[in-house]
Backbone bond lengths (Angstrom), bond angles and torsions (degrees), N, CA, C in turn:
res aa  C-N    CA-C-N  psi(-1)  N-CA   C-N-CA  omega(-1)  CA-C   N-CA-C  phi
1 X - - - 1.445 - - 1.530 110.17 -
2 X 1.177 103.23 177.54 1.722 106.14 -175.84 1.573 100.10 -77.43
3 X 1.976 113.67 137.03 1.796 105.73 169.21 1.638 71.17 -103.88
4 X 1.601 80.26 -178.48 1.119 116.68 179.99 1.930 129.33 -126.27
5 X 1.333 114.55 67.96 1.537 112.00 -144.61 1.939 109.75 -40.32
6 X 1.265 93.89 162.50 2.050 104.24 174.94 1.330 119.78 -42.41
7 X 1.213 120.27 -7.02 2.104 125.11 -164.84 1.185 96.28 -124.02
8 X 1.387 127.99 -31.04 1.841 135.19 -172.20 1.863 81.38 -74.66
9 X 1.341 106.81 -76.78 1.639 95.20 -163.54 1.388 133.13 -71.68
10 X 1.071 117.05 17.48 1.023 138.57 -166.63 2.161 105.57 -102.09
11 X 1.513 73.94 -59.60 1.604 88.07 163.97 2.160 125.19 -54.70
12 X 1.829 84.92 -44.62 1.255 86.64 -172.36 1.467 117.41 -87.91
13 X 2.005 122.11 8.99 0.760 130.01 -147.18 1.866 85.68 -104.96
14 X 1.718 112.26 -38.64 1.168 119.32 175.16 1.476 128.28 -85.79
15 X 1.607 101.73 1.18 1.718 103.66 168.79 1.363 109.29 -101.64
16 X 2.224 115.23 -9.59 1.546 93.39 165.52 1.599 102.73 -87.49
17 X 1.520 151.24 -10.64 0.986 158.49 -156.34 2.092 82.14 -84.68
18 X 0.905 115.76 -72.05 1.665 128.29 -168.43 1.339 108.22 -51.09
19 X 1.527 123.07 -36.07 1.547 109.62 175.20 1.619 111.14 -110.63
20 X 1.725 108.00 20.77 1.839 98.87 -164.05 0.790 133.07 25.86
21 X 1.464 97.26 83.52 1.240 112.65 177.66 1.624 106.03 -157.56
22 X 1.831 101.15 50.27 1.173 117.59 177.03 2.283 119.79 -60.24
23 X 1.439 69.20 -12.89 2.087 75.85 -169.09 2.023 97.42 -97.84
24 X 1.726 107.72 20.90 1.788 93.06 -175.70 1.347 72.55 -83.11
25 X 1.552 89.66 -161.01 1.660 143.08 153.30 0.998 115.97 -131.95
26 X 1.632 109.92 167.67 1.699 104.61 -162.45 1.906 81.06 -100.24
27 X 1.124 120.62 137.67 1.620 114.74 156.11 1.656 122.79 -115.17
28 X 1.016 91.14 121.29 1.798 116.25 179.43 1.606 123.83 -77.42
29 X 1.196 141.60 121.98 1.126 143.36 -166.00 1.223 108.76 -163.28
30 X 1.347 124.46 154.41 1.711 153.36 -167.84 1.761 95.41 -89.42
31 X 0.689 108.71 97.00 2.044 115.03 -179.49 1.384 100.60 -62.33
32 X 1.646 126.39 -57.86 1.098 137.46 -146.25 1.575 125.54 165.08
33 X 0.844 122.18 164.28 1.251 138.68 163.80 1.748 128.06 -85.69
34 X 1.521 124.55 142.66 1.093 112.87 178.13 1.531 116.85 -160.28
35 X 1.172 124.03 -133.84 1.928 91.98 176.32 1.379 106.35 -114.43
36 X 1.489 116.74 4.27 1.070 124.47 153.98 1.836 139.40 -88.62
37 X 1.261 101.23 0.90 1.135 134.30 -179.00 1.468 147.45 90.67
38 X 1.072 120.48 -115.49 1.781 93.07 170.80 1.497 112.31 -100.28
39 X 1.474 107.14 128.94 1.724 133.72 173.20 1.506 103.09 -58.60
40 X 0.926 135.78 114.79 1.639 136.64 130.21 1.836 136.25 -76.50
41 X 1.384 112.10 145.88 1.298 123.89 -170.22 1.496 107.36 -119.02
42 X 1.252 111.45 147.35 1.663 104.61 159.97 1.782 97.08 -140.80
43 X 1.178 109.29 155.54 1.729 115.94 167.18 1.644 103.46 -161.10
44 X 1.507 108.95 154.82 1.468 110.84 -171.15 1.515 103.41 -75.52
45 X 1.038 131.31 150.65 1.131 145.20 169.06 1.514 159.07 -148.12
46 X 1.652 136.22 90.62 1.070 144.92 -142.60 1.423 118.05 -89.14
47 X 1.613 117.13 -3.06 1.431 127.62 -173.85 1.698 104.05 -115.29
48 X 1.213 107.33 106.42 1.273 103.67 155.38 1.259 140.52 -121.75
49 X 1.529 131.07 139.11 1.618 129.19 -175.28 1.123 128.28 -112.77
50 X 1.273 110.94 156.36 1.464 111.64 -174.53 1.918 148.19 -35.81
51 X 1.934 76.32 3.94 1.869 79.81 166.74 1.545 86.13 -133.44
52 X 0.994 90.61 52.81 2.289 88.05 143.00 1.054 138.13 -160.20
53 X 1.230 118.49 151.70 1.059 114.38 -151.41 1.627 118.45 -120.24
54 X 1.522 121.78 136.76 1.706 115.44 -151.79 1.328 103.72 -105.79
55 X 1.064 122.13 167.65 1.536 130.41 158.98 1.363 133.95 169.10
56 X 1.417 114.93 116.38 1.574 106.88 -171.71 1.600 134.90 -43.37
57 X 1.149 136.48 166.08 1.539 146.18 -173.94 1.399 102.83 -165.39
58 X 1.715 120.65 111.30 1.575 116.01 172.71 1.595 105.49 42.33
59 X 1.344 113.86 45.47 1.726 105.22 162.04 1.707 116.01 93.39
60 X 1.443 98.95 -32.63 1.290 94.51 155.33 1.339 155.75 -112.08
61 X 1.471 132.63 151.09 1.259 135.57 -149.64 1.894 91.93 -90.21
62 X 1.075 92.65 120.53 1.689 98.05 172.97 1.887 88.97 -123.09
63 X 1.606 80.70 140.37 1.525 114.34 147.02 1.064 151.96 -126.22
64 X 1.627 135.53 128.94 1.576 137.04 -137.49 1.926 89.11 -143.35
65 X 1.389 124.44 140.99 0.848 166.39 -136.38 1.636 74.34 -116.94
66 X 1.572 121.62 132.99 1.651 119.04 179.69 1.627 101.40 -66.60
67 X 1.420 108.83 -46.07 1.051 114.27 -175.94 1.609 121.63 -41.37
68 X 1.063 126.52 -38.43 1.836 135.91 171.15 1.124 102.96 -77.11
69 X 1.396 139.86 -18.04 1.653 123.64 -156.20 1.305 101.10 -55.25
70 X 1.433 133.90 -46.16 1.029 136.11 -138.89 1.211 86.54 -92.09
71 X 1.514 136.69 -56.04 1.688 124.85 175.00 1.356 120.47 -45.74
72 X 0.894 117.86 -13.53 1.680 130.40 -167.73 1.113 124.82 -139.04
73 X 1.702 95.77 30.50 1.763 110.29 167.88 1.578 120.15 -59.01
74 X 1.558 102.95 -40.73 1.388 102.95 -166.78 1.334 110.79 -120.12
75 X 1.094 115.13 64.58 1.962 112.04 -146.20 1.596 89.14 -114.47
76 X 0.875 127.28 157.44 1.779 129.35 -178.30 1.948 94.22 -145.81
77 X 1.701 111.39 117.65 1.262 113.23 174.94 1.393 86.41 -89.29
78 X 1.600 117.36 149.67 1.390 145.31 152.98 1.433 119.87 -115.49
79 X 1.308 112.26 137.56 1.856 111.42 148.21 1.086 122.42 -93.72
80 X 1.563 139.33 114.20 1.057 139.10 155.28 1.702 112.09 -63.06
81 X 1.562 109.35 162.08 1.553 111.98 154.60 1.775 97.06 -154.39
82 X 0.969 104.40 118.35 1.760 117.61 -169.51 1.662 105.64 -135.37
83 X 1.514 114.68 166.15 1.291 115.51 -164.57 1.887 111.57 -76.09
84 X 1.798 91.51 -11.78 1.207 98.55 179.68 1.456 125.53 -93.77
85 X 1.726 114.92 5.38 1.239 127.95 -159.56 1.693 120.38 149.28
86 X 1.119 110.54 152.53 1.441 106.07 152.32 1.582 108.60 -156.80
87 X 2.039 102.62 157.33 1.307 106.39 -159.61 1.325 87.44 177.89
88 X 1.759 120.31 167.81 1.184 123.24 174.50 1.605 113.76 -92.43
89 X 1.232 101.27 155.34 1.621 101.21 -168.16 1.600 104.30 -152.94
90 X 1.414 114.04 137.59 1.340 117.37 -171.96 1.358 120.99 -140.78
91 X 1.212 110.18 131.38 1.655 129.62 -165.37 1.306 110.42 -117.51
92 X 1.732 106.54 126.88 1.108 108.30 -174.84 1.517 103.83 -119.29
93 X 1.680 126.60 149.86 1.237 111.20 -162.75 1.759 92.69 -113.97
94 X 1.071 105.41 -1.22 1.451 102.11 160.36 1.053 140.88 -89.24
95 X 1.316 101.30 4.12 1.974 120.70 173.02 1.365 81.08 -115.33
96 X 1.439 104.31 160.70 1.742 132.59 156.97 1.257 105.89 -124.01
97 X 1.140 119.69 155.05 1.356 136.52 -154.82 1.937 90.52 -114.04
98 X 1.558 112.45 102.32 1.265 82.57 -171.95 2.607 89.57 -125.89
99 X 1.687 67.07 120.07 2.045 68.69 -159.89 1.406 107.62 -100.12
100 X 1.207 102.58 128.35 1.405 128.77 172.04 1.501 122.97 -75.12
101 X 1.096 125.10 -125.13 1.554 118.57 -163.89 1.674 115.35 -83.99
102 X 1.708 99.78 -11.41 1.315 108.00 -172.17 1.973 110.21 -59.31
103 X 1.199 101.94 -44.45 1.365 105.77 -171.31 1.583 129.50 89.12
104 X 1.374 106.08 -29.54 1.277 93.91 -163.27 1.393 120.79 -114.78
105 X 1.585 121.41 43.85 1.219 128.06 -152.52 1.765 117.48 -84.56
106 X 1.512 92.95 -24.96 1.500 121.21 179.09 1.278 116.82 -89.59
């Protein structure tokens, strides 16, 4: 299933504290495809249905759509904070990133 490293939840532990919205979950899903390869989404979320599936990581309750589990077996969310930005970002080692004309995947 997806972890969630010590700086990712930590982060995401104080942006549900900042908008109260201590009772979401974080939910994880496959956005799309592109020529860089597979897109991921996350948004907080308090509604869940009968094709998803929950489970904690470092404290938090993530939720995945059954349908992705399997894309997002081995998925690791991170927070970066760099001079160029910071934001969460997630790498999956079961996709390859295989980029075509776009260029700029790296």
């Amino acid at each position: 299933m997806v972890e969630i490293t010590e700086k990712a939840a930590a982060e995401i532990k104080s942006l549900l504290e900042s908008e109260n919205k201590t009772d979401h979950a974080l939910r994880v899903f496959v956005a799309g495809m592109s020529c860089c390869g597979v897109q991921y989404g996350m948004s907080l979320d308090n509604e869940f249905g009968e094709d998803d599936v929950t489970f904690d990581s470092q404290g938090i309750k993530i939720v995945l759509n059954k349908n992705d589990v399997d894309g997002l077996s081995e998925a690791t969310i991170d927070y970066i904070d760099s001079p160029n930005g910071s934001g969460f970002i997630i790498e999956n080692s079961k996709t390859s990133a295989g980029c075509g004309p776009c260029g700029g995947c790296h």
